[in-house]
N, C-alpha and C positions, 0 to 999 in steps of 0.2 A: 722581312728580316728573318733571317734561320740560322742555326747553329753552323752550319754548313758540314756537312758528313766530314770532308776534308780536315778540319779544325782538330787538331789532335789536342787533349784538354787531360789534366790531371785525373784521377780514379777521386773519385771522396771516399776519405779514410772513415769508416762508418764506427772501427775500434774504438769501445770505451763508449759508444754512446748507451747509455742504460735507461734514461727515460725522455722521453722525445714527447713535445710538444708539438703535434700537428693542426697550426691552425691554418683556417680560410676566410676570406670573408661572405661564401656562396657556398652552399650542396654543389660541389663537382667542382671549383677549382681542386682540392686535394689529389683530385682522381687523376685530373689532365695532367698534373704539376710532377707526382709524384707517386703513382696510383702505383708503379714496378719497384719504387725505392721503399715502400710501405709495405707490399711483401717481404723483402730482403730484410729489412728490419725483422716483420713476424720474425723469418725464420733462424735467423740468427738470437732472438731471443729481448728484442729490445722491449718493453712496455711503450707503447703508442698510447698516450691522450689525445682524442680529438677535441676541437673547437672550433665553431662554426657561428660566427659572428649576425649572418642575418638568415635568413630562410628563402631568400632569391626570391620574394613574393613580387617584384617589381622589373622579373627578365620579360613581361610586356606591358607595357607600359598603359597600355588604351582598356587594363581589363578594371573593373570596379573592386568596390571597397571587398563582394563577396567571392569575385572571381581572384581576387592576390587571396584572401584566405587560403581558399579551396589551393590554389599552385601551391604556398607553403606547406601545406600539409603534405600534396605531392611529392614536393624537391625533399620533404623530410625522409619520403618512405624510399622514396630514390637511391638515397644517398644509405640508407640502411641495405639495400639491395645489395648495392656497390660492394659495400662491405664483405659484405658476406659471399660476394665473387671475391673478393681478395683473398680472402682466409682472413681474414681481422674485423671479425664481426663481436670480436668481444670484446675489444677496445671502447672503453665509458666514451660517448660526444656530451659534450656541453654545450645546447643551444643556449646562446645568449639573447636571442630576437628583438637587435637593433635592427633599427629600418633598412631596408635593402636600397641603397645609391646615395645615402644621405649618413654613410660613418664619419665623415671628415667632420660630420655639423657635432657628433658626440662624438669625437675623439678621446677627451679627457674622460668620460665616463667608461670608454671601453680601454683605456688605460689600468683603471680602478680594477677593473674586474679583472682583467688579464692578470693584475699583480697576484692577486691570489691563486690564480690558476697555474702561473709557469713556474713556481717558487722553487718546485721542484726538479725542473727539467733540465737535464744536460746539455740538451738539442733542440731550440724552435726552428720549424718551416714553418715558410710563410709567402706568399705572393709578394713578391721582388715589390719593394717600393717603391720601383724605378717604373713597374708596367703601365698602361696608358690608362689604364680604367682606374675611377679616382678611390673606389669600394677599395681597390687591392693597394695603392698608394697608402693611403690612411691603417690597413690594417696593420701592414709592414711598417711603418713608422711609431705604430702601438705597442706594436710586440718587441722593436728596438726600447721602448721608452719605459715596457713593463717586464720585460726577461729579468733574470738577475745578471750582473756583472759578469758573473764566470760562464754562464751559457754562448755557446756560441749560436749564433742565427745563422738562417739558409734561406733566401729568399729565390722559390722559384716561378720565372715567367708565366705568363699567361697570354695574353693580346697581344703583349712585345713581340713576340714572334712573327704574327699577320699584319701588325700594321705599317705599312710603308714608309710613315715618317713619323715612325717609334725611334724612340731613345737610344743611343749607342750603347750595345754591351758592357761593362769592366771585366774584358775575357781576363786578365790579371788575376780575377777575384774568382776564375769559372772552376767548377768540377763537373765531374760526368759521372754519373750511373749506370754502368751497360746492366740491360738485360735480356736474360737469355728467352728462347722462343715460351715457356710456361708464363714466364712475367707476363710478357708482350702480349697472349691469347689473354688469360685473367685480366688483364689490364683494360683490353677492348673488349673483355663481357662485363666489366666494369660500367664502362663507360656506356654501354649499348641500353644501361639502367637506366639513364635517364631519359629516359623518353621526350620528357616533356621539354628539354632542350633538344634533344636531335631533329624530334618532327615536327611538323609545319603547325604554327602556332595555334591558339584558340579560336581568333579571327582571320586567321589565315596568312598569318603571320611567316616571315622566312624561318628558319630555324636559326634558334641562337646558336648553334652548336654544329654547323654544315659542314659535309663531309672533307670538303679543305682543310679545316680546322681539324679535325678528328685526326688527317692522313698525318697531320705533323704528331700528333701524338703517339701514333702508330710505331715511330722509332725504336732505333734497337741503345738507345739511350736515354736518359733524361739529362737536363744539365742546369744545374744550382747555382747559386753566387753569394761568395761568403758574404753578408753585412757587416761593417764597420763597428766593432766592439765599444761600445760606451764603458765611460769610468766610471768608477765608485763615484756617488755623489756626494758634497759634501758634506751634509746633512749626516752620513754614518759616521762620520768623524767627530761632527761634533755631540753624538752621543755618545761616541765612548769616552770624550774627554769629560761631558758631562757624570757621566757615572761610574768614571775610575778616574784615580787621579796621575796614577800612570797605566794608561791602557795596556803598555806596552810589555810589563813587566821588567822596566830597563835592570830590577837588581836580581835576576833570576840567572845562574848561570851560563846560560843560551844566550841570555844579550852580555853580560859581561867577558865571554868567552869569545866571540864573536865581535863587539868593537875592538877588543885590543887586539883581536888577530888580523881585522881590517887596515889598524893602524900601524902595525907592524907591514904589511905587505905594501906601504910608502914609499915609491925609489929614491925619494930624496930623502937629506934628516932634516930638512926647514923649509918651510915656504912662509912667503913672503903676504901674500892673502889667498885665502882660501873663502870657496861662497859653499854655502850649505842648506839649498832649498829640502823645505819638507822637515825638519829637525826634530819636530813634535817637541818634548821637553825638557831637549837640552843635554841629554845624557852622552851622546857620541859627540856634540860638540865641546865639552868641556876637555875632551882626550885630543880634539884637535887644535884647542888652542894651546894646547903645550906642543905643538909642534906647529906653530903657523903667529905671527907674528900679528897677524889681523885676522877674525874669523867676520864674513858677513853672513848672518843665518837668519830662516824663513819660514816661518809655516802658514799654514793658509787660514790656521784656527785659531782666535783670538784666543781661546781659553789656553790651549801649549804655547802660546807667545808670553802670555804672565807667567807662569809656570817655568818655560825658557828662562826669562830675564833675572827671576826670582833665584833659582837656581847657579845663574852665571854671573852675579853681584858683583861677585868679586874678582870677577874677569876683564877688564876696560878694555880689551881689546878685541871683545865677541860685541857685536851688535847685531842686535835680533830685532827681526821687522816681520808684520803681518803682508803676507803675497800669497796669491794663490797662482796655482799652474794650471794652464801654461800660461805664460806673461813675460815680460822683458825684464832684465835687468839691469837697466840704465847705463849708466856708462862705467860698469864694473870693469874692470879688466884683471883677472885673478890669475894665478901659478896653480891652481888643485880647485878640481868642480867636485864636489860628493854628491851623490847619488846613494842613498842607503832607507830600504824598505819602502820604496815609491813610487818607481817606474814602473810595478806591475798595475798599481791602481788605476790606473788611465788611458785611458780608451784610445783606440788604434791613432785619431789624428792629434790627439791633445800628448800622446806620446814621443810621435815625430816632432813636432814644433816643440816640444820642451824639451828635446835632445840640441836640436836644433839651435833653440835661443841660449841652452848653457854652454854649447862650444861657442858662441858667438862673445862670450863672455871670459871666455880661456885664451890666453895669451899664445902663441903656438909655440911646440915645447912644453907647455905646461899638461900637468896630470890630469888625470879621473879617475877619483875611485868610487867604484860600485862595489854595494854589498845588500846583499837581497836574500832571502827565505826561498827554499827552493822548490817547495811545495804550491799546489796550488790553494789559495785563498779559497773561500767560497763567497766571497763579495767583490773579487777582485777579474779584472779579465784578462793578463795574462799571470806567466809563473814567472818563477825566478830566471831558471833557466834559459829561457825566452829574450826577453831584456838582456841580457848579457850576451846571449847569440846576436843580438842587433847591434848592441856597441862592438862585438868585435866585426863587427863587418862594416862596421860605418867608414867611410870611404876615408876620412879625417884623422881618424884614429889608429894607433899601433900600438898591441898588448904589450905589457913589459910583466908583470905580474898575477899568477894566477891561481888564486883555492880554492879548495873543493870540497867539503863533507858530503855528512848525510841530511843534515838539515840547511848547509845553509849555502852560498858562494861567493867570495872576494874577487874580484878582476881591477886589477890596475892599467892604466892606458895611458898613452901621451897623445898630444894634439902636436901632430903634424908640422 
């Protein structure tokens, strides 16, 4: 399988990326994967971390306990080489020296470790999780499970490439990196470091790294595929609600300024039920039940569901229930779905199916109001902006209302 020269594919927008986590699970996948995008970084000025999950002591299989030694010290010096043909020989590696073909058996420990390590990163690469070798599956599924929220990941191929009945691409998800003939030279005296893949093994072994493989590398591109953005987990919710009792600051004038301007930008002046997943404690649902005849409302954290109820006593016509998203809403059928300070926290699929299940619960005709912060979180994976570029384009939907500051955004919509 190959990219195919033909395949016209997006640029990756590299802008804004300032710290970049490069990890592998081997010395030389980085090189193969991204060995031209890693210059382009240097020079544009990005900080590269590496990390390198095992030391490839185990690319032959047949050698004893003191001949994988002696190769990992190899592939270590290798891989410093490499470097230092790129121009990024001062970029920190962090050897972590998990076993080399056996990540999947300590996944959850090279979770642990990773968390500390990408805390900071704008940007992980990582060996597509999709590729055929299990080393690079398990790493990319680490790095999804320890990035923070707002990083976005880059999973690039490795073996998917030469294997015949490898995995189908998500070209959908694909970017490209052309580079130019300095990348391309540096890249293959990069790669020309490793020796100890290129040529014929200890025992005589084929080379793990034969010149087939290499020729694909040799391109005048590389080409990446976004990973699927995970949500905030619940867990960070329930420590803010643990140790604030309104995280939120609902009486600051930023939230007070901002729900009534939400609730003003209403094309109706009544509705009939309105549902209001995500509520937290209650503050923007009290402003709608003076305009909504039924409110059903929801949070996913038992601590803002007392705090909810607490607050809305004297409401009979708000009922607040613990749901987390995404989930179904039974046999709700509402006039006005809200959306307000949510849909950035949730990860690329759990945000389709939760757009998803709330129109399924709106009557057609009936509203949606979104109102979101328009910055980005740093816990969160997308921004404000984002989210509301998706409602207005959801195929079901049509804007009727729309505002704008500098901190925040209201969009009104009807259902179809």
């Amino acid at each position: 399988m190959t990219a195919g020269p033909g395949r016209a594919l997006p640029l990756l927008d590299t802008g804004g990326w300032g710290r970049v986590a490069v990890v592998s699970a081997h010395p030389d996948d980085e090189s193969l994967g991204v060995g031209g995008l890693l210059q382009v970084l240097r020079e544009q000025g990005t900080r590269l971390d590496l990390v390198v999950a095992t030391d490839g002591e185990a690319a032959y299989p047949a050698l004893d306990e003191r001949g994988r030694r002696e190769l990992a010290a190899t592939r270590r010096r290798e891989l410093h080489a490499a470097l230092e043909v790129h121009g990024i020989d001062e970029s920190p590696v962090c050897w972590l020296g998990f076993p080399d073909s056996e990540l999947a058996q300590h996944e959850d420990d090279l979770v642990e470790q990773l968390r500390g390590l990408l805390v900071d990163a704008d940007v992980c690469l990582v060996p597509w999780p999709g590729d055929p070798h299990p080393d690079h599956q398990a790493i990319g599924r680490a790095v999804l499970r320890a990035a923070r929220p707002s990083a976005r990941v880059w999973g690039y191929p490795i073996w998917a490439w030469h294997w015949k009945d490898g995995p189908a691409f998500p070209w959908g998800d694909a970017a490209e990196q052309p580079l130019n003939p300095v990348h391309r030279q540096r890249k293959a005296a990069g790669l020309a470091a490793f020796t100890s893949q290129t040529a014929t093994g200890p025992n005589g072994e084929d080379p793990v790294l034969p010149a087939d493989v290499l020729a694909h590398f040799a391109g005048e591109r590389e080409v990446l595929f976004a990973q699927p953005r995970q949500g905030t987990p619940p867990e960070r919710f329930a420590e803010l609600y643990d140790s604030h009792a309104e995280p939120w600051d609902v009486h600051s004038w930023y939230e007070r300024r901002k729900q009534r301007l939400a609730v003003a930008c209403l094309p109706e002046p009544r509705y009939a039920t309105a549902l209001e997943p995500a509520c937290g404690t209650g503050e923007l649902t009290r402003l709608l039940a003076s305009r909504c005849d039924r409110v059903l409302a929801s949070d996913a954290d038992g601590a803002a569901v007392e705090r909810a109820r607490a607050k809305l006593r004297d409401h009979p016509a708000v009922h607040v229930e613990q749901r987390a998203l995404p989930g179904r809403f039974g046999r709700a059928e509402v006039d006005l779905l809200v959306w307000s300070e949510i849909l950035y926290y949730l990860g690329d699929d759990a945000l389709t199916e939760t757009i998803g299940e709330g129109l399924r619960a709106l009557r057609p005709g009936g509203d949606v109001l979104a109102v979101h912060w328009r910055h980005q979180a740093h816990d969160a994976p997308h921004d404000g902006p984002e989210v509301h570029r998706r409602l207005d384009a959801h195929p079901e939907l049509v804007p009727v209302a729309f505002y704008a500051d500098a901190d925040f955004l209201v969009s009104a919509l009807r259902r179809r």
